[in-house]
C-alpha positions as CSV (number, residue, x, y, z in Angstrom):
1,X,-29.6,269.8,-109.5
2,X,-27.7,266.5,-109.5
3,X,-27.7,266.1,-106.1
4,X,-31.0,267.5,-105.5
5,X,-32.5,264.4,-107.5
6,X,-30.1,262.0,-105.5
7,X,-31.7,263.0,-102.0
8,X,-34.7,262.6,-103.5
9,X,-34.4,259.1,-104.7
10,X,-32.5,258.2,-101.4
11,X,-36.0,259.3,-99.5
12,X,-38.2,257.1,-101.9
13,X,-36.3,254.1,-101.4
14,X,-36.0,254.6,-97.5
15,X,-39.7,255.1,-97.7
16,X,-39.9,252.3,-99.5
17,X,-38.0,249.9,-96.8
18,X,-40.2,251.0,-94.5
19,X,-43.5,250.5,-96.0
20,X,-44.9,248.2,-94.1
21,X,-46.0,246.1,-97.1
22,X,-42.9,246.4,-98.4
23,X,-43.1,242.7,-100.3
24,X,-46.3,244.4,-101.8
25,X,-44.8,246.7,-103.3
26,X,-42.1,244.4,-105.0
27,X,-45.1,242.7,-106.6
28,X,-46.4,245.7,-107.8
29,X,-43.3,246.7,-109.3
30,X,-42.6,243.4,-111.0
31,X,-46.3,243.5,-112.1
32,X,-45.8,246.8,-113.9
33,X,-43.4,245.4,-116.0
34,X,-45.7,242.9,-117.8
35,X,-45.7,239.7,-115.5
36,X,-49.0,238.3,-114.2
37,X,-49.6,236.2,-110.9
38,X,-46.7,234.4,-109.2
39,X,-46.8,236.2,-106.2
40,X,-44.9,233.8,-104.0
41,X,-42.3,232.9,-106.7
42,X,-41.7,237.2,-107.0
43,X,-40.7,237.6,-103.4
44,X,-39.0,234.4,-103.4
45,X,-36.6,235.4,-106.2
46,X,-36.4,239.1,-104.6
47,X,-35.2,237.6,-101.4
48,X,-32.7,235.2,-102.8
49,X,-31.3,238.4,-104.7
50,X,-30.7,240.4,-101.7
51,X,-29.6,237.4,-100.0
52,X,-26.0,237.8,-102.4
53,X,-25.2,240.3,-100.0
54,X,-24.8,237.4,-97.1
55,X,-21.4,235.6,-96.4
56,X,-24.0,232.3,-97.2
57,X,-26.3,233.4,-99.6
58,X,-29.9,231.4,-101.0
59,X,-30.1,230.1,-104.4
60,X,-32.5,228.9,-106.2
61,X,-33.9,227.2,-109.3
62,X,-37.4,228.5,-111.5
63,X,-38.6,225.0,-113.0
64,X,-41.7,224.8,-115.5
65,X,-42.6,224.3,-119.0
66,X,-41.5,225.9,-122.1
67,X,-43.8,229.0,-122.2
68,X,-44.1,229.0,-118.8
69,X,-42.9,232.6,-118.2
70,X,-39.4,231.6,-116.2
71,X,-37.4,234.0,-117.8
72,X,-39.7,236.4,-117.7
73,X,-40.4,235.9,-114.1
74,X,-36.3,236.1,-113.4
75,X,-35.9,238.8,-115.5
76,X,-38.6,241.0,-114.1
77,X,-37.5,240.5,-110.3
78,X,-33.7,241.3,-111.0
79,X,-34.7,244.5,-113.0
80,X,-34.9,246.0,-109.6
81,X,-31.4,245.5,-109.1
82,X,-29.0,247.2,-110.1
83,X,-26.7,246.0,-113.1
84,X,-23.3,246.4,-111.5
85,X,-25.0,243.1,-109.2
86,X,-25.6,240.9,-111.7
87,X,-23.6,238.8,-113.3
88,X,-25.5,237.2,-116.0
89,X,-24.4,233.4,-117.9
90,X,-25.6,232.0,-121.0
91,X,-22.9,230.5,-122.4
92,X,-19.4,230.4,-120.2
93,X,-16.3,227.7,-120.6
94,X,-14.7,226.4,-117.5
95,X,-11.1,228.6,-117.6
96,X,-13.5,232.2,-118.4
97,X,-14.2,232.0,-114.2
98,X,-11.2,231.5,-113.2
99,X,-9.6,235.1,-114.3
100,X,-12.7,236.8,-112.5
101,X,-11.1,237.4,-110.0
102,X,-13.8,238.9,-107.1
103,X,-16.2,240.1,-110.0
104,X,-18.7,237.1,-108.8
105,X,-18.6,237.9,-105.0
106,X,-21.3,238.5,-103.4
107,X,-22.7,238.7,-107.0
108,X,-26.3,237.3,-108.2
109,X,-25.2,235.0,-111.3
110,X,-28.3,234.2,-113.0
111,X,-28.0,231.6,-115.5
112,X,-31.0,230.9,-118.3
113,X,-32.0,227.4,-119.4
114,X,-29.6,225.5,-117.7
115,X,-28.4,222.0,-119.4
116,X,-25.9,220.0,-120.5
117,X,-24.4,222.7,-123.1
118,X,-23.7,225.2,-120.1
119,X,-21.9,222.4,-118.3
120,X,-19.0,224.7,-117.8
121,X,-21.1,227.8,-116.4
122,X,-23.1,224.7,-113.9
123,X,-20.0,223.1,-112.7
124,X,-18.5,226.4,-111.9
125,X,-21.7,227.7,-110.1
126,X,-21.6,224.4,-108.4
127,X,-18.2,225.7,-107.2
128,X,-18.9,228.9,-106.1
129,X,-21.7,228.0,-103.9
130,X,-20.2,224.7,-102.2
131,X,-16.6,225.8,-102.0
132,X,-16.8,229.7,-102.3
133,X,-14.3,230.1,-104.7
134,X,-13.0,228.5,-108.1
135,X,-9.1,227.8,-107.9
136,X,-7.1,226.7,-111.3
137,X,-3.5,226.1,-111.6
138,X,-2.5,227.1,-114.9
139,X,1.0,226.9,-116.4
140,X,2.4,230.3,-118.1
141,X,5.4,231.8,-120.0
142,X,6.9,234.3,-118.4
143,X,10.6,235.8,-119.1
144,X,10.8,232.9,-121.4
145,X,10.3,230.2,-118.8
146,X,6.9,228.2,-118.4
147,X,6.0,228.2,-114.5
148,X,2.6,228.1,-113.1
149,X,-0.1,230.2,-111.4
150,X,-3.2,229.8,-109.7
151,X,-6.0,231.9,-110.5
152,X,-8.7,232.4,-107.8
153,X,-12.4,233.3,-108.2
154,X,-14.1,234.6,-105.5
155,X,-17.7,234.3,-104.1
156,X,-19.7,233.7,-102.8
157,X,-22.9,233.8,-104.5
158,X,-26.6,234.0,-104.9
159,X,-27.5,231.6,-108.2
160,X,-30.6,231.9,-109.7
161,X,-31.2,229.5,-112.7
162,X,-34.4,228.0,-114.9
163,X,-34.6,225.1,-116.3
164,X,-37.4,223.1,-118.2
165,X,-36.6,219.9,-116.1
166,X,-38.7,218.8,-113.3
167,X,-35.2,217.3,-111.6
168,X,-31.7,218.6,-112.6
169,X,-28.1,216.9,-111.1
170,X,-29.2,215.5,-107.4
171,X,-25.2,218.0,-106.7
172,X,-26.9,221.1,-107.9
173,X,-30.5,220.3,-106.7
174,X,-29.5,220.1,-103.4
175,X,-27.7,223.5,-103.1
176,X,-31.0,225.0,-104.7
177,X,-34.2,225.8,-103.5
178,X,-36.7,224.6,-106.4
179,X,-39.5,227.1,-107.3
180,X,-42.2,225.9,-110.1
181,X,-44.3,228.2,-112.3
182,X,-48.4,228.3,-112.4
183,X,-49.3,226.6,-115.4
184,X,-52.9,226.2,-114.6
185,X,-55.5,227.2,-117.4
186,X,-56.6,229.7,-114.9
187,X,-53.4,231.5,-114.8
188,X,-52.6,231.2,-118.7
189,X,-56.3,233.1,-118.7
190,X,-54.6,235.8,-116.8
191,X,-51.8,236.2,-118.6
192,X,-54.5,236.4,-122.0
193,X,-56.4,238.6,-120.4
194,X,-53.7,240.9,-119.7
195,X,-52.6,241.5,-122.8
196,X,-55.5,243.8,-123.2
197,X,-55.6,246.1,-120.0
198,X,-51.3,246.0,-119.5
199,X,-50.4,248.3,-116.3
200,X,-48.4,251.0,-116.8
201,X,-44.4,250.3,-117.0
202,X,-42.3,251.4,-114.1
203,X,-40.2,254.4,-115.3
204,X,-36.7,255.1,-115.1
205,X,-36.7,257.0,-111.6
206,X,-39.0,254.3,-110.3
207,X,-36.2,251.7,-111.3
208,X,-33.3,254.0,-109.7
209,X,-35.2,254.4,-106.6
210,X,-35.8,250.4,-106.7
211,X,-32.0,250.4,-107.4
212,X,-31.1,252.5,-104.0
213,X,-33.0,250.2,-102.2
214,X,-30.9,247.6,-102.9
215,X,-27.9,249.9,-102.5
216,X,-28.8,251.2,-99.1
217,X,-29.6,247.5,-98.0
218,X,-26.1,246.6,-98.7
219,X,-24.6,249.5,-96.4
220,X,-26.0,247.2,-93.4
221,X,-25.0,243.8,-94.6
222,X,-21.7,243.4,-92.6
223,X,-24.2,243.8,-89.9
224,X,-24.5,240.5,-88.3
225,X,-28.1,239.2,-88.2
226,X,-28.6,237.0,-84.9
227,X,-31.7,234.7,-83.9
228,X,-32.8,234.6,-80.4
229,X,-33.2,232.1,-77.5
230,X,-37.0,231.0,-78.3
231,X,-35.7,229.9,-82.3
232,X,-34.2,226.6,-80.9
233,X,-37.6,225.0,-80.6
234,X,-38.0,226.0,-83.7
235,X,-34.7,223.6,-85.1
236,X,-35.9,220.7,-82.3
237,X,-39.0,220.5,-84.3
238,X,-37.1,220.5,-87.8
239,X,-38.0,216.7,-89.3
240,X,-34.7,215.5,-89.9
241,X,-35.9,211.9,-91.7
242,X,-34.6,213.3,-94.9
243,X,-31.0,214.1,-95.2
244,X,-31.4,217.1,-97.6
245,X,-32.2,219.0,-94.2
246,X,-28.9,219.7,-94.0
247,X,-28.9,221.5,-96.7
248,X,-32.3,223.3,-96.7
249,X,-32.0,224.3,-93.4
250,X,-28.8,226.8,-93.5
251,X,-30.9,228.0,-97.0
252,X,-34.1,228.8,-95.0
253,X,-32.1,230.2,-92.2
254,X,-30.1,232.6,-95.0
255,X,-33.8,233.7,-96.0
256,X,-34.7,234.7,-92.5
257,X,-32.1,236.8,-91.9
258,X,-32.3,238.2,-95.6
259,X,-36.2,239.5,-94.7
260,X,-34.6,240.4,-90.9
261,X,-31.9,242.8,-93.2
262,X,-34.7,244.3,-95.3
263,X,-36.8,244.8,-92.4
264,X,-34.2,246.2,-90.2
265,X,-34.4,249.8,-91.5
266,X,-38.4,249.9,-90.5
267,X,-37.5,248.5,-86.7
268,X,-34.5,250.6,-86.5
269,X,-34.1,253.0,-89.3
270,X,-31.1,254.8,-87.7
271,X,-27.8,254.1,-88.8
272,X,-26.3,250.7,-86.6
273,X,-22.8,251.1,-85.3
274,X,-20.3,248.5,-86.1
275,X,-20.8,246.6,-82.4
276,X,-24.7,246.2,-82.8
277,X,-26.4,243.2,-84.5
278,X,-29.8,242.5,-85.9
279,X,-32.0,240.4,-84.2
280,X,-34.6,238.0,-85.8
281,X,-38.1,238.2,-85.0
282,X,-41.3,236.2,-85.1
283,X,-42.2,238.4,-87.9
284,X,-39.4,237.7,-90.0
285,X,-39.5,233.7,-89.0
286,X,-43.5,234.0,-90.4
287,X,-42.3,235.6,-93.2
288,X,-39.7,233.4,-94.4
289,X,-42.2,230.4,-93.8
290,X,-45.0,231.7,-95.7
291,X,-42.7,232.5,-98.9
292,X,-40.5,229.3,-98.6
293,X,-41.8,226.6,-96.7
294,X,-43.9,224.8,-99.4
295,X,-40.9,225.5,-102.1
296,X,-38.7,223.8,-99.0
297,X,-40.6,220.8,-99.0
298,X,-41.3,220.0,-102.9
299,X,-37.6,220.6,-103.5
C-alpha cells in the first residue's frame, strides 16, 4: 500500500514539472494557503529556493512594512519544500554555525526580521554566501592538554530574509536580490476581501506531491546547465555604469539556469546521463527577465 501511494505522488509531481504553466500552479498552491496577490514576489522566492540546489545559488531579501505580509509571503512559498531543506534562523550566535558542519549546504536558510539583534545569524549568512563556508579556530582540552581545532561550515546557500528596512548593510544588500511587498490600498482591499471567500487549504498529499517535486528536481542538479552562443549579446548589452552589476549579474544568471533545471524535465523528461548538460533557452532567458528584471534594477 506504501508504495502504491509513493508511485502515485511521484506521477503528480512529474506531471506537475511538466505542466506547462508550471509557475501557475505555484501560485495557486501558495494561494491556497491564505496569501493574496504577489504573484511576481511567489515565483521569485520559489525560484531562489530551488536555486539552493546550485554550486552558486540566488538569495534574496522581502522588504515592506510592518503588516505587510513578508512572513507570510516567505512562509507560504517554502511550505512547498520540504523540511529536511530548510534551515530556519531567528535567533543564532556566531560559534552555533561553526559546529554545523554541512547541515547548511546547499540548504535554504531563511532568516525573519533581520536586524541588528541577529547580527551573529547576518554576519554568518554573509559568510556562507561570499566565502562558501564559515571557518573558526577554536582552542580545546583534550587528554588534558589545550590544542586547537578548526571547525568548518559548509555551503553554500540560498538566503532568504525580510526585513522592515527599505536599505539594509550596502555588504548584505549587494549579495541579495531586493523584492518589496504591494502595499497599495488596492491590494490591502484584497487581502479584506479575502477573509470572506478563503480558498480551500492545500492538503497533506498535495504538500507531499509539492515536496517530490522538489525532490526529483534535485536528482538532476549535478547536471550542468549551459547557455548557448546567441546569450553573449545578451551580456554585451548588460549596462555596466553601476558596479553592483557584478554582482547581479552571476544572481540573474543563477535564476536562468534555476527555471532551465525546472523546465528540463518538460523538454527532456528522460532520465540525463552523467555526460549530458542542460542547455538554456530563449524561454527560460524570458522567463528569468519577466520575474526578476524590475527586482534587478530597484535593488
Amino acid at each position: 500500500m506504501a508504495s502504491k501511494k509513493t508511485t502515485s505522488i511521484q506521477e503528480r509531481a512529474l506531471a506537475l514539472l511538466n505542466d506547462p504553466d508550471f509557475f501557475g500552479k505555484v501560485r495557486e498552491a501558495v494561494a491556497r494557503g491564505g496569501l493574496v496577490g504577489e504573484a511576481r514576489n511567489i515565483v521569485a522566492i520559489f525560484v531562489v529556493a530551488i536555486s539552493s540546489l546550485l554550486k552558486k545559488p540566488m538569495n534574496a531579501i522581502l522588504k515592506g512594512v510592518s503588516s505587510a505580509g513578508k512572513n507570510f509571503l516567505a512562509s507560504g512559498v517554502l511550505l512547498l519544500i520540504p523540511e529536511s531543506a530548510i534551515k530556519e534562523i531567528t535567533s543564532s550566535s556566531k560559534t552555533a554555525w561553526n559546529y554545523s558542519k554541512d547541515d547548511f549546504r546547499n540548504r535554504i536558510v531563511y532568516l525573519q526580521e533581520r536586524s541588528n539583534d541577529a547580527a551573529g545569524a547576518v554576519d554568518s549568512i554573509r559568510l556562507l554566501i561570499s566565502e562558501g563556508q564559515i571557518k573558526r579556530t577554536v582552542t580545546v582540552r583534550k587528554d588534558g592538554q589545550l590544542t586547537t581545532e578548526i571547525f568548518v561550515a559548509e555551503g553554500p546557500i540560498a538566503a532568504i530574509s525580510t526585513t522592515t528596512r527599505d536599505r539594509i548593510q550596502i555588504d548584505d544588500e549587494t549579495r541579495h536580490v531586493s523584492l518589496w511587498l504591494d502595499e497599495s490600498q488596492e491590494q490591502t482591499r484584497r487581502i479584506v476581501d479575502r477573509q470572506m471567500s478563503p480558498l480551500p487549504a492545500l492538503s497533506d498529499e498535495e504538500l507531499e506531491v509539492w515536496r517530490k517535486v522538489y525532490e526529483i528536481i534535485s536528482t538532476r542538479s549535478s547536471v550542468p546547465v549551459e547557455f548557448p552562443e546567441w546569450f553573449k549579446k545578451i551580456t554585451d548589452k548588460v549596462d555596466v555604469s553601476n558596479i553592483r552589476v557584478r554582482r547581479y549579474f552571476p544572481a540573474f544568471l543563477a535564476a536562468v539556469r534555476t527555471i532551465a533545471l525546472i523546465y528540463s524535465f518538460k523538454w527532456h523528461p528522460e532520465d540525463f546521463e552523467s555526460e549530458e548538460s542542460i542547455v538554456a533557452g530563449f524561454y527560460e532567458y524570458a522567463m528569468a527577465a519577466y520575474i526578476f528584471d524590475s527586482a534587478f534594477v530597484e535593488s
